[in-house]
VEXLUM-712992 format. One record per atom (N, C-alpha, C): residue in three letters; x, y, z negated. Coordinates in steps of 0.02 Angstrom, whole numbers, padded with zeros to 5 digits, always signed. Each point is the difference from the previous one (the first is absolute). Layout:
// VEXLUM-712992
AlaXYZ
...
END
This chain:
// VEXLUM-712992
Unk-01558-01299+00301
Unk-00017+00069-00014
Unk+00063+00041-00005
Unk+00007+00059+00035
Unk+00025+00041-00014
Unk+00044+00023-00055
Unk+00043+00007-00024
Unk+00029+00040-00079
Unk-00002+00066+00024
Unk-00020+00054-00056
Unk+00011+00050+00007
Unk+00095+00012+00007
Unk+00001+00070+00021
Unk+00069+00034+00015
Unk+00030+00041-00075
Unk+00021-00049-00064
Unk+00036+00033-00042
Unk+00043+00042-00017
Unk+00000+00010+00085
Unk+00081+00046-00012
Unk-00032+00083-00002
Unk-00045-00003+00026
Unk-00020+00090-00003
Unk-00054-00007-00062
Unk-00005+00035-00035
Unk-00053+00026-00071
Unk-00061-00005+00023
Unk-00021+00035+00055
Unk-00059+00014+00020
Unk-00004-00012+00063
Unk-00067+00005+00042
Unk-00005+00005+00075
Unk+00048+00062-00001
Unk+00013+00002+00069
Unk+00050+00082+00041
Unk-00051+00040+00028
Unk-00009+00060-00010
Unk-00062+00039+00015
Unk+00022+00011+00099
Unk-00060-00010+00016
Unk+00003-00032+00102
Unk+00035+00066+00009
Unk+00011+00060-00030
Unk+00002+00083+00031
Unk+00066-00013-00004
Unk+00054-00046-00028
Unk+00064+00005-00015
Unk+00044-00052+00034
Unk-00048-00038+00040
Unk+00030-00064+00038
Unk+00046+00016+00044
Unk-00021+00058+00049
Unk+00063+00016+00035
Unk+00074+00030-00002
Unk-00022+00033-00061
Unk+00069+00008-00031
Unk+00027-00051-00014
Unk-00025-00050-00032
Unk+00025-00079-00014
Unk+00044+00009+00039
Unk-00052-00046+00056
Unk+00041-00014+00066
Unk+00053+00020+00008
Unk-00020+00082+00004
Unk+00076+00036+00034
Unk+00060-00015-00054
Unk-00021+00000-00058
Unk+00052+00008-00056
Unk+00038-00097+00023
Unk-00033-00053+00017
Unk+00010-00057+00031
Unk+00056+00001+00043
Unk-00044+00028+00061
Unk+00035+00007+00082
Unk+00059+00042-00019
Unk+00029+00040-00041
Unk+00025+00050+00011
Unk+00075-00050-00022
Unk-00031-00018-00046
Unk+00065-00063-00040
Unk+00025-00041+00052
Unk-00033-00029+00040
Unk+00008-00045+00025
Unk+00018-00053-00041
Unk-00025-00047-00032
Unk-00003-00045-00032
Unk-00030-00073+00024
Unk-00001-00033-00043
Unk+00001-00070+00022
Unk-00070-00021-00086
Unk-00052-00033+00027
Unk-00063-00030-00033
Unk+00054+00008-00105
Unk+00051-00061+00022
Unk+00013+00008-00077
Unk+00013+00062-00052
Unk+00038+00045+00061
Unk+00017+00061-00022
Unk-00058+00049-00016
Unk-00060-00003+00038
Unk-00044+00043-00036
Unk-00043-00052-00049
Unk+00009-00056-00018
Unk-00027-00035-00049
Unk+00025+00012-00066
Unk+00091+00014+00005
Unk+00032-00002-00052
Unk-00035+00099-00009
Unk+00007+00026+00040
Unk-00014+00091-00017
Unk-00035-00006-00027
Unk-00067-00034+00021
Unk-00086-00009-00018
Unk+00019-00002-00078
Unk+00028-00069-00030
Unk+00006-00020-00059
Unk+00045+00060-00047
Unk+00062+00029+00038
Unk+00008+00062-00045
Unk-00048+00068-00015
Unk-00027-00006+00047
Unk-00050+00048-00002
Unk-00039+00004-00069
Unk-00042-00040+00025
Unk-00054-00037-00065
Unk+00031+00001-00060
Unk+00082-00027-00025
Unk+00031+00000-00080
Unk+00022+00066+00001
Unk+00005+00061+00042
Unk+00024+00049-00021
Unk-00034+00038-00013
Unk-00070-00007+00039
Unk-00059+00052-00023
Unk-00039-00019-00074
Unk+00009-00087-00014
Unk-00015+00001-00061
Unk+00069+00016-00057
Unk+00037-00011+00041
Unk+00066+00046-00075
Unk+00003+00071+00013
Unk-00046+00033+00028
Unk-00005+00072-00004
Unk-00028+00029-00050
Unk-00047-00037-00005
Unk-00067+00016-00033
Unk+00035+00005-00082
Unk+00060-00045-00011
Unk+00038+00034-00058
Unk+00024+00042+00000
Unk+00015+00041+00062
Unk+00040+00083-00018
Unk-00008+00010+00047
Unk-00104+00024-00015
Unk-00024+00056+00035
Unk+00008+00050-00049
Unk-00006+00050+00037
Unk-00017+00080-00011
Unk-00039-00009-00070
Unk+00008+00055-00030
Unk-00022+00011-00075
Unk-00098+00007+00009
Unk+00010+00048+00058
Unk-00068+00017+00024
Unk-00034-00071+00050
Unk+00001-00074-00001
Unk-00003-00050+00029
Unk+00006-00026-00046
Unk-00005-00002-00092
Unk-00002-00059-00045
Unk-00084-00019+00001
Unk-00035+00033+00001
Unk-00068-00023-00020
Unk-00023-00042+00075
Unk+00045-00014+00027
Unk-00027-00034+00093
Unk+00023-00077-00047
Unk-00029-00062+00005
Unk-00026-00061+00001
Unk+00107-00023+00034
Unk-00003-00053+00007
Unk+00044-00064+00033
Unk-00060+00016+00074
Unk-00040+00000+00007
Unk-00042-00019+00057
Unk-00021+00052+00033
Unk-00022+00058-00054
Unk-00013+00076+00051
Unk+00071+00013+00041
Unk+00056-00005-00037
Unk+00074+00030+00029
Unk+00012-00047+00064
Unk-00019-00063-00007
Unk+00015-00016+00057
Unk-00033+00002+00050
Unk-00070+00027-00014
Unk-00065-00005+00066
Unk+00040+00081+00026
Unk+00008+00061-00069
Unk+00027+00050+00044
Unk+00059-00006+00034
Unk+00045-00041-00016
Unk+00083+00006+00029
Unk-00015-00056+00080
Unk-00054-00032-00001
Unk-00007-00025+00058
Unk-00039+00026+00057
Unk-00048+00046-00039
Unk-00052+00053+00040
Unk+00052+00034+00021
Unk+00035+00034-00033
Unk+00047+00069+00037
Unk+00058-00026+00028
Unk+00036-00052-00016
Unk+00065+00007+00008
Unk+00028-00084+00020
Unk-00048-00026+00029
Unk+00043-00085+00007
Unk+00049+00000+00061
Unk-00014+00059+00051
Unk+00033-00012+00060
Unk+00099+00008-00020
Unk-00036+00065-00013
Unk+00092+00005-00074
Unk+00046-00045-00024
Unk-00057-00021-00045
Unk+00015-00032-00051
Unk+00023-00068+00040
Unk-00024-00027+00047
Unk+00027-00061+00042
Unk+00054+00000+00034
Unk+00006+00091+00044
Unk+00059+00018+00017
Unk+00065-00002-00056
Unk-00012+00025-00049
Unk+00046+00005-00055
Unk+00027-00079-00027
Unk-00037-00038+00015
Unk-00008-00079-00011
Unk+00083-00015+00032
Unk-00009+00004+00079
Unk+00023-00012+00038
Unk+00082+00041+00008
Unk+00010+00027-00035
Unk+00061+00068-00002
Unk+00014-00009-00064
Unk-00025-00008-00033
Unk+00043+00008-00085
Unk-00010-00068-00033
Unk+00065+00014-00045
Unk+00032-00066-00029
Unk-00056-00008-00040
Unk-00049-00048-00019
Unk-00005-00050-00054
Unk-00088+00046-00032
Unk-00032-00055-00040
Unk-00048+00039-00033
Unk+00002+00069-00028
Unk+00053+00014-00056
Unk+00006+00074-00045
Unk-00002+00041+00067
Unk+00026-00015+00046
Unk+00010+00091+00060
Unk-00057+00004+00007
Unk-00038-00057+00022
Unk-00055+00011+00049
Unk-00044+00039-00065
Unk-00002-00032-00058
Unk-00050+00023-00071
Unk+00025+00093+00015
Unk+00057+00021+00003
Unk+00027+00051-00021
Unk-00053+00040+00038
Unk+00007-00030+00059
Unk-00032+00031+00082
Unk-00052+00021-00014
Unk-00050-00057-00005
Unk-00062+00023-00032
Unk-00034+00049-00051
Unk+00052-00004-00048
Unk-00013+00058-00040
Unk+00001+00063+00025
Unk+00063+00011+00055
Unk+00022+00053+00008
Unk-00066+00032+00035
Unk-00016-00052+00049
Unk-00091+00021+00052
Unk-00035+00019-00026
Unk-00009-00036-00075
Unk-00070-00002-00041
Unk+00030+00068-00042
Unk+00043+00038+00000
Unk+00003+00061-00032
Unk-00010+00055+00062
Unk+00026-00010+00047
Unk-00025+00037+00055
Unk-00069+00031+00011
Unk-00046-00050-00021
Unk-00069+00018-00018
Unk-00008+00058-00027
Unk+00023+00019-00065
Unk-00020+00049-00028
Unk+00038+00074+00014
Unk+00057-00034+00035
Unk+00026+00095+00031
Unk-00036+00038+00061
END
């Protein structure tokens, strides 16, 4: 049987796949390299969720990440792939998830 894919929070909503991709192809990368992004991805959107937005405290561990993956995984994977280490990518996210409200 199958294991599920731990590295993303949730399914990836199908409307955002091609950005994937492109955010993928664009890297040009190699299977490990978007495995290792995949996996920053996923710890940075859950270390976001500690310093979200003031207006984003009453959102769950689980709402923040269904929204930061609804709106913003293509990003957030790109950002994976370009910036040093978990905290940037967390920073990143925040910065999107405040974008929202301007």
């Amino acid at each position: 049987m199958r294991q599920p894919n731990t590295l993303i929070p949730m399914a990836l909503p199908p409307h955002r796949s091609g950005a994937i991709i492109e955010a993928v192809e664009h890297r040009n990368v190699d299977g490990a390299q978007v495995r290792a992004a995949a996996a920053c991805t996923s710890q940075a959107i859950l270390a976001a969720w500690s310093i979200r937005p003031d207006d984003q405290r009453h959102l769950t561990q689980a709402q923040y990440a269904q929204l930061v993956t609804h709106c913003f995984y293509p990003q957030v994977l790109d950002a994976a792939f370009t910036l040093v280490g978990v905290v940037d990518v967390a920073v990143r996210v925040r910065q999107l998830v405040t974008g929202l409200d301007a």
